[in-house]
C-alpha positions as CSV (number, residue, x, y, z in Angstrom):
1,X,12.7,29.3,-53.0
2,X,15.4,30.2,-50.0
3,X,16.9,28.0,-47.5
4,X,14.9,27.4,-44.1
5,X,17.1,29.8,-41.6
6,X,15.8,27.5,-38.8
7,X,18.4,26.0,-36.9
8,X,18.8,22.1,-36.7
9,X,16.7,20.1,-34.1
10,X,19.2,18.0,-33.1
11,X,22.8,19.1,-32.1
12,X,25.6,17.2,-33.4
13,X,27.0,14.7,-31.0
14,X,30.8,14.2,-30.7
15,X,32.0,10.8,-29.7
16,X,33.0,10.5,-26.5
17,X,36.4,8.3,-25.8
18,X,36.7,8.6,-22.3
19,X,35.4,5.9,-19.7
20,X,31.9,5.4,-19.2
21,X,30.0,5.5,-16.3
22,X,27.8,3.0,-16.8
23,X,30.2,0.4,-17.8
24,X,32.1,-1.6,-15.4
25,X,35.8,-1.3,-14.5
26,X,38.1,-4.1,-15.5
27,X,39.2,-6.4,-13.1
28,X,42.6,-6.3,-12.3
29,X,43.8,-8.9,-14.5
30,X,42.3,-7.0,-17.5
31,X,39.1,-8.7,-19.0
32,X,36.1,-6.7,-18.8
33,X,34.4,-8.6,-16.6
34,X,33.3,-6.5,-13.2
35,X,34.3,-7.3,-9.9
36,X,32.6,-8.9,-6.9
37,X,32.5,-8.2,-3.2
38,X,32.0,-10.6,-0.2
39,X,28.8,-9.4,1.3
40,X,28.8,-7.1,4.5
41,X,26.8,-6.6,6.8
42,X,24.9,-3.4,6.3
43,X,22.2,-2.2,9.0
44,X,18.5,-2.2,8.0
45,X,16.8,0.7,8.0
46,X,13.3,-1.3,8.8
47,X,13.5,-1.9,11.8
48,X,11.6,-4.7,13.8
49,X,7.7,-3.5,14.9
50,X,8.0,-2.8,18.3
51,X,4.3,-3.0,18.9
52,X,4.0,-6.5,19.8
53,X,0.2,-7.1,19.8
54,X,-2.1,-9.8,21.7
55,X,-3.3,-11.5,18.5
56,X,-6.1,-9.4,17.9
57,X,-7.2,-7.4,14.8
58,X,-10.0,-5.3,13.2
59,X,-12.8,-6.8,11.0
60,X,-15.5,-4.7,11.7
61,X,-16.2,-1.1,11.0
62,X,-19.0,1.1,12.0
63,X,-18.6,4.4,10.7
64,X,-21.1,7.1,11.9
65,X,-21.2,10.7,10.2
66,X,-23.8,13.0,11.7
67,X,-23.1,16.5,10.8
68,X,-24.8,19.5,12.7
69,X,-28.1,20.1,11.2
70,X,-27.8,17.9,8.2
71,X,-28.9,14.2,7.8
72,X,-26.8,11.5,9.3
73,X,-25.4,8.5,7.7
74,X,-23.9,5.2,8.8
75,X,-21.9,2.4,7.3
76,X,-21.5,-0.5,8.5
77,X,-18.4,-3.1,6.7
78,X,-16.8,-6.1,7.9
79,X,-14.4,-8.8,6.6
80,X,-16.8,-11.0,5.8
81,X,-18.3,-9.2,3.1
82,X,-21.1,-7.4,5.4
83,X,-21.3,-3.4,3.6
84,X,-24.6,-1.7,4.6
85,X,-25.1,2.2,3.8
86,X,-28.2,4.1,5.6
87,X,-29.0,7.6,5.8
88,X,-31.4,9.2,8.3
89,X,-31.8,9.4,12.2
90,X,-34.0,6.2,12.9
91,X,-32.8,4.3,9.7
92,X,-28.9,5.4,11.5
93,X,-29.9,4.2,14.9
94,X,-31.4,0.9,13.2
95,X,-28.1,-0.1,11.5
96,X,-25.6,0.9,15.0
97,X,-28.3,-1.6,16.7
98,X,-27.9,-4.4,13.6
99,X,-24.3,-3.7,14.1
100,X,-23.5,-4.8,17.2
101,X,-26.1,-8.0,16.6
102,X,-23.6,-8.9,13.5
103,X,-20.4,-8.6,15.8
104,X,-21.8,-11.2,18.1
105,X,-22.9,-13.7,15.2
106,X,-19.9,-12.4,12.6
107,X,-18.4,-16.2,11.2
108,X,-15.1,-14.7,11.3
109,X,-15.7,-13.7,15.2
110,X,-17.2,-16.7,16.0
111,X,-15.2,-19.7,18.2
112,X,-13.8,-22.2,15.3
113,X,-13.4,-24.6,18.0
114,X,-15.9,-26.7,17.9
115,X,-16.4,-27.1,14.4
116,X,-13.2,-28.8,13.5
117,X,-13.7,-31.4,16.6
């Protein structure tokens, strides 16, 4: 049988003596161990929102797809777990009239109030 004439997968590695970057510098009196800044302050770049909002926030959704000559769908999702899917023009105009009904009598809309007193 001959020798393989393939070359070696793996190239030999010669050591390296010089510094390396990944290790730390040594401090100036000589040990190894790295040296450590005083913090500065450095600017952030998040900045603060600037939108400063009345308090209010989303938790319902009505979501009404009605495509040109094709059936039309609506969903209807809120926080409180409410997720109702209906397809079809009176089934569609159903659900947008359900919909506003829920906003009015949501829990999570509703005044807290007078449940705690």
């Amino acid at each position: 049988m001959t020798a393989s004439r393939n070359p070696p997968l793996k190239s030999v590695q010669t050591p390296n003596t010089g510094p390396s970057i990944a290790e730390p510098t040594p401090a100036a009196s000589g040990s190894g161990a790295p040296k450590v800044v005083g913090r500065q302050a450095v600017p952030s770049a998040v900045r603060a929102d600037q939108q400063t909002g009345d308090g209010r926030y989303p938790i319902a959704w009505l979501t009404i797809t009605a495509p040109r000559g094709a059936v039309p769908t609506v969903t209807s999702v809120c926080a409180c777990g409410r997720s109702l899917f209906v397809a079809g023009q009176r089934k569609a105009l159903a659900l947008i009239t359900d919909h506003s009904d829920h906003r009015a009598r949501c829990p999570l809309r509703t005044d807290q109030e007078g449940i705690a007193a």
